[in-house]
C-alpha positions in Angstrom: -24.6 -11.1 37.3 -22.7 -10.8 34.7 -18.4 -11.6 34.8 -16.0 -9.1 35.1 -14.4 -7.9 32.0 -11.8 -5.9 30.6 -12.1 -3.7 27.4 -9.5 -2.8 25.5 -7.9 -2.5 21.7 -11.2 -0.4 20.5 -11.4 1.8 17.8 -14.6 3.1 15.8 -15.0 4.7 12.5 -16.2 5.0 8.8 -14.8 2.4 6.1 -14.4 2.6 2.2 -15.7 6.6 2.3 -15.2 7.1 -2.2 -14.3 10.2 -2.9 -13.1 11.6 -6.3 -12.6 15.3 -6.6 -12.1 17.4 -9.9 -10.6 20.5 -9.8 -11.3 22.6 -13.1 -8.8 25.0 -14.6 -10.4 25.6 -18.0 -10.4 23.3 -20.0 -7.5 21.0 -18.1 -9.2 19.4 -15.2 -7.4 17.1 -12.4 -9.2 13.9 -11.0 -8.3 12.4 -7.5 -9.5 9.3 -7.1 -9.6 8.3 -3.1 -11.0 5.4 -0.9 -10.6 6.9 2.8 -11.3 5.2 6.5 -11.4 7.2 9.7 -11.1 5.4 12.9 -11.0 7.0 16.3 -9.0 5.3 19.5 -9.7 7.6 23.0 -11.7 7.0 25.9 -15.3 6.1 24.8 -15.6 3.3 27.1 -18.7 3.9 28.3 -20.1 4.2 25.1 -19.2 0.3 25.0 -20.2 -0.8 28.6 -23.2 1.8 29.3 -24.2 2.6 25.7 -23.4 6.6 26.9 -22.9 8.3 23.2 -22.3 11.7 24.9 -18.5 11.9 23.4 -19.4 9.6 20.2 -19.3 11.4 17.1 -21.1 9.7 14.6 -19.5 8.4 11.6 -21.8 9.8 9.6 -20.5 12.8 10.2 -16.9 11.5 9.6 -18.0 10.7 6.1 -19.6 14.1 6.0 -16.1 15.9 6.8 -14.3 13.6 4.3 -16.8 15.2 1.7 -16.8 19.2 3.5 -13.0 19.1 3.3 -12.6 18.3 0.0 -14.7 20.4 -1.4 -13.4 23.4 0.8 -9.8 22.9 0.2 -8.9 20.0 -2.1 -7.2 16.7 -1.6 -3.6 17.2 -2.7 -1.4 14.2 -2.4 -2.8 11.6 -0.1 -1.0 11.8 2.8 -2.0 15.6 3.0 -5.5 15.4 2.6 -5.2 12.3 5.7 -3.1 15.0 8.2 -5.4 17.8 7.2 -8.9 15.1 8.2 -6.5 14.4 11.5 -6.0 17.7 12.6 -9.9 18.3 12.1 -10.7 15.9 14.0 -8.1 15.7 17.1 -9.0 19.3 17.7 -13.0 19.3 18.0 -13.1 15.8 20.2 -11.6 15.7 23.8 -11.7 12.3 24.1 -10.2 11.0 20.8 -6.3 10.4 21.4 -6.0 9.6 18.2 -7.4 9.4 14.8 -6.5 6.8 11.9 -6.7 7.6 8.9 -5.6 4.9 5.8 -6.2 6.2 2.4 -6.2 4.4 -1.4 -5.6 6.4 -4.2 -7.1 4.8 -7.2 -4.7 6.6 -10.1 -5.8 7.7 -12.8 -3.7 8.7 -16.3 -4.6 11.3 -19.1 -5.9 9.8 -22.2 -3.2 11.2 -24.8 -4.5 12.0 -28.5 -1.6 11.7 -30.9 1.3 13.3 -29.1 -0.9 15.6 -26.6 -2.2 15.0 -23.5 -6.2 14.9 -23.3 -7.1 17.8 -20.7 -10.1 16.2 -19.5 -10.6 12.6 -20.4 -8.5 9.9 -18.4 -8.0 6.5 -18.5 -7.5 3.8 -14.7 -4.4 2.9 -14.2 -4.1 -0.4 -11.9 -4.6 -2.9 -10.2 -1.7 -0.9 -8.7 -3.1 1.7 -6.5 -1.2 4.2 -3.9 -1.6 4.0 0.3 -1.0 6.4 2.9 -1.8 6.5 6.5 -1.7 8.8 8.9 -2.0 8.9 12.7 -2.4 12.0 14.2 -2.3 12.4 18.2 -1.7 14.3 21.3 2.3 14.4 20.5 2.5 14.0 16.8 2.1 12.6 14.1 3.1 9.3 11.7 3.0 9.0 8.1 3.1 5.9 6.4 2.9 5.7 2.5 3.2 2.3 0.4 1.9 0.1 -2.9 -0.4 -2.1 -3.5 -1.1 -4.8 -6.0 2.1 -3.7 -8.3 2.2 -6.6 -10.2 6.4 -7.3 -11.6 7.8 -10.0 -13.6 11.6 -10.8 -14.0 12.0 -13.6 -16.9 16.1 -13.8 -16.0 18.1 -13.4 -12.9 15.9 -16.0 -10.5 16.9 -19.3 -9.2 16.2 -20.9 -6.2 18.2 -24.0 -4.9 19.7 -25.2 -2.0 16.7 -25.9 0.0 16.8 -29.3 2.1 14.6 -31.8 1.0 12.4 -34.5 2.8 10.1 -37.2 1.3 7.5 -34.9 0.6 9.3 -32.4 -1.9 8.4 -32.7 -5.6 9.9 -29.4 -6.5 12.9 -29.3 -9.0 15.7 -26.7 -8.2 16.2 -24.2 -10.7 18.3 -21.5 -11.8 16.5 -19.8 -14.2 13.0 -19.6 -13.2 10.3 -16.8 -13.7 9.7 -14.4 -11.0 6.3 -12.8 -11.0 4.9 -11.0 -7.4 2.2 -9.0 -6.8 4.2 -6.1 -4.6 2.6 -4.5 -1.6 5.2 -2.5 0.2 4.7 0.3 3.2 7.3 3.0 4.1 7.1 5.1 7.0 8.5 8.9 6.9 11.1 10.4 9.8 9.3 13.7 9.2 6.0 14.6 8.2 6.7 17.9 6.1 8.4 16.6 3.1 7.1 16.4 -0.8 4.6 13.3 -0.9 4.8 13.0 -4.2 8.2 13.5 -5.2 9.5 11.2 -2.6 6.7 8.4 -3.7 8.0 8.5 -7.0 11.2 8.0 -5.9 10.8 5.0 -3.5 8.8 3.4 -6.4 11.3 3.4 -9.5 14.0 2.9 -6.8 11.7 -0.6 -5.7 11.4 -1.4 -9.5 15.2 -0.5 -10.8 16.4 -2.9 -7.6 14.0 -5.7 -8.7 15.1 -5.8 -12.4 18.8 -5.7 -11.8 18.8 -7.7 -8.9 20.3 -11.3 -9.4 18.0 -13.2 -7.5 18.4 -16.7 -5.4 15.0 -16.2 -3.8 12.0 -13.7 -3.2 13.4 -13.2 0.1 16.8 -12.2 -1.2 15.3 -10.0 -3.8 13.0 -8.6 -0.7 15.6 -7.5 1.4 17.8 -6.1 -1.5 14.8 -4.0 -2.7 14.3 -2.8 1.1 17.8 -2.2 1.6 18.0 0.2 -1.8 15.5 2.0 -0.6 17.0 2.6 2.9 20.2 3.5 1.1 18.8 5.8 -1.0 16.1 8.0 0.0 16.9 9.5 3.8 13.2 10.5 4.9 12.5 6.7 4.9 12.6 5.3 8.8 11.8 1.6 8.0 9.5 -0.1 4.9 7.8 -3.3 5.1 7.5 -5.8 1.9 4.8 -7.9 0.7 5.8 -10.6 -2.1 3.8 -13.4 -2.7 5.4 -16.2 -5.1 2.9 -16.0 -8.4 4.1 -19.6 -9.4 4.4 -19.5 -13.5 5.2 -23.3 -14.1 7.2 -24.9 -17.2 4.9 -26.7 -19.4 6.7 -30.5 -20.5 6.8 -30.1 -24.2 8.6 -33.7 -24.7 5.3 -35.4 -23.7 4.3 -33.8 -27.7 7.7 -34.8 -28.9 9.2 -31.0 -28.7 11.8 -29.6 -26.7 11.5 -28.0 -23.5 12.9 -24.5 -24.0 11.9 -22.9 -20.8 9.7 -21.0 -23.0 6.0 -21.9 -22.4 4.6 -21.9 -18.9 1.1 -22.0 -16.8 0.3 -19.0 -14.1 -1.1 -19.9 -11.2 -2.4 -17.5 -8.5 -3.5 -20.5 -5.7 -1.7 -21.4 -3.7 1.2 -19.0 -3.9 4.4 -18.2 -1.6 4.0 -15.2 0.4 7.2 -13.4 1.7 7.4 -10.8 4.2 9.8 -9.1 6.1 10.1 -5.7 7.7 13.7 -3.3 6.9 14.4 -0.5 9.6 17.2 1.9 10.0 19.5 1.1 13.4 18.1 3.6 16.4 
């Protein structure tokens, strides 16, 4: 016989679902460019322990809906398109409590010709891309949006020093050091009726304007004064979480040529890197 166990923490779904949706007016088209995952959490135990698929509905046909919805009634911003799939979904399957679902939007920019933008040719932005997800349940539902992979560089205002030191540490202080990061960051809203795209666009330039001005004695002190700002400033915003890993650009020794060192010429490495993290929420 086999031992008792317990089942929990399961979830099921379709993954990396690429979607890119034109909508035509004339001769000026828009492109949305999205990567969307569906997962469901409810009661499908038996599905696990008795392979019953009676309440399991196939992920094929999540992918299916992704597609059907689009095409029906557009995308929008992000975190629209995710509480439109949610609302599908919750409402045609009893035993899903709730549905997941995380969406990348790969931007894309018009190709301008002279001073004029190009109506129908575009060019990828990146490596950044935009995130939302959304949870929709029984009671309600959360929207998180965020960045990934914006990739920032300070070359003034960075130091670190002050750090204890053992018989293992090589590493020199500094004061003027650069500071390069590869940002991932995730908001979450207080309300989930609000402009999605207004309100991105202000959480990033408010991110970026904090990290150039900010006079920096470490990532994690330019971390939390880029969360703070953004607390401060935009009041939809319950809490954001911030990703910073340390891209190490390291000062070249010019006097082993004979030449000064300048703090001019450095090597980027990517491994291994620092990797900050904290979490900034407004008091309950």
């Amino acid at each position: 016989m086999p031992s008792p166990c317990t089942l929990s923490d399961t979830s099921y779904g379709k993954s990396r679902i690429r979607l890119v949706r034109v909508t035509r007016h004339g001769d000026r088209h828009q492109l949305r460019d999205f990567t969307v995952a569906v997962a469901f959490e409810g009661r499908y135990d038996t599905s696990y322990s008795d392979g019953d698929n009676t309440d399991v509905l196939p992920t094929d046909t999540m992918k299916n809906t992704v597609y059907a919805l689009a095409a029906r009634d557009g995308v929008g911003e992000p975190e629209e398109f995710g509480a439109a799939l949610g609302r599908h979904f919750i409402a045609r399957n009893p035993k899903l409590d709730r549905v997941v679902v995380d969406l990348v939007d790969h931007g894309w920019s018009r190709v301008t010709i002279g001073d004029r933008d190009h109506g129908s040719a575009f060019v990828r932005r990146g490596p950044e891309v935009r995130t939302a997800r959304v949870v929709t349940g029984r009671q309600g539902v959360t929207v998180t949006a965020g960045i990934g992979d914006l990739i920032i560089a300070k070359t003034s205002k960075s130091a670190f020093a002050g750090y204890p030191r053992d018989e293992f540490t090589t590493l020199p202080e500094t004061h003027d050091r650069l500071f390069v990061t590869s940002l991932t960051a995730t908001w979450t809203y207080d309300e989930p009726d609000i402009d999605y795209a207004a309100t991105f666009r202000s959480v990033r330039t408010t991110l970026l304007e904090t990290f150039a001005q900010h006079v920096s004695l470490s990532v994690q002190h330019t971390l939390h004064a880029m969360g703070q700002v953004v607390l401060d400033a935009v009041d939809v915003v319950r809490s954001i979480r911030l990703e910073m890993p340390n891209r190490h650009h390291l000062p070249i020794d010019l006097t082993k040529f004979g030449m000064e060192n300048r703090n001019e010429v450095f090597v980027a490495t990517e491994e291994p890197h620092g990797l900050i993290k904290a979490t900034l929420s407004r008091p309950r």
